[in-house]
DRENGUTOR-87980 format. One record per residue (C-alpha): residue in three letters; x, y, z negated. Coordinates in steps of 0.001 Angstrom, whole numbers, plus 500000, padded with zeros to 6 digits. Layout:
alaXYZ;...
//
This chain:
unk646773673938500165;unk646998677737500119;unk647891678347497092;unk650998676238497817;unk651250677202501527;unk651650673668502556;unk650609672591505798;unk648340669930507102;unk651655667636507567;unk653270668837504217;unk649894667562502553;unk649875664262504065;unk653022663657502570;unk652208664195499490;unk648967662369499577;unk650930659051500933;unk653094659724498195;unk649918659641495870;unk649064656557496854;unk652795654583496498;unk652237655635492844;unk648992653471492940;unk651733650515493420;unk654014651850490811;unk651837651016487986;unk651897647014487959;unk655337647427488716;unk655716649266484998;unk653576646669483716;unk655630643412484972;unk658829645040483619;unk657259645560480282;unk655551642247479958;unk659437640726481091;unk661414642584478997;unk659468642304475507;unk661991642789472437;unk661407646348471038;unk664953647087472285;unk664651645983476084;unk661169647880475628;unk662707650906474544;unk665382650811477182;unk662962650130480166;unk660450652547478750;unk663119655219478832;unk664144654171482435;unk660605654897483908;unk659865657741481932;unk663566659077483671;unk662690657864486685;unk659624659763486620;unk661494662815485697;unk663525662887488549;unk660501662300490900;unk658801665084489556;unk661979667499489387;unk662248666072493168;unk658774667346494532;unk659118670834492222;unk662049671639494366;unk660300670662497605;unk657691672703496766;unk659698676160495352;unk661786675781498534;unk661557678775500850;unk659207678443503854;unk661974679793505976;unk663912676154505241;unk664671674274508400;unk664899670808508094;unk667692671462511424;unk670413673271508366;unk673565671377508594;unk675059670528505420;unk678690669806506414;
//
């Protein structure tokens, strides 16, 4: 938590988060076991490895983000 500089709150999202990915895992498995030809395997293993990607890439810039950030900055 320090080494970060996350807060209590900031932690708690990231632990909920931990836990979603619990779900994620028999979702990977059903689309495997559905989509079985090396070709719809290869495409679907691709698309979670990607998705994964992005959800990592996601929480990196979360966490680099200045601590001065307000979650109040308009973006219009």
């Amino acid at each position: 938590m320090q080494h970060y500089r996350l807060s209590q709150a900031q932690i708690e999202f990231f632990s909920a988060h931990n836990e979603i990915g619990e779900r994620v895992g028999p979702v990977d498995e059903a689309l495997l076991a559905r989509y079985n030809t090396p070709d719809e395997r290869r495409r679907i293993i691709r698309a979670v490895r990607l998705s994964h990607e992005f959800e990592l890439m996601f929480y990196d810039t979360v966490l680099s983000a200045p601590s001065t950030f307000s979650h109040r900055t308009s973006y219009t």
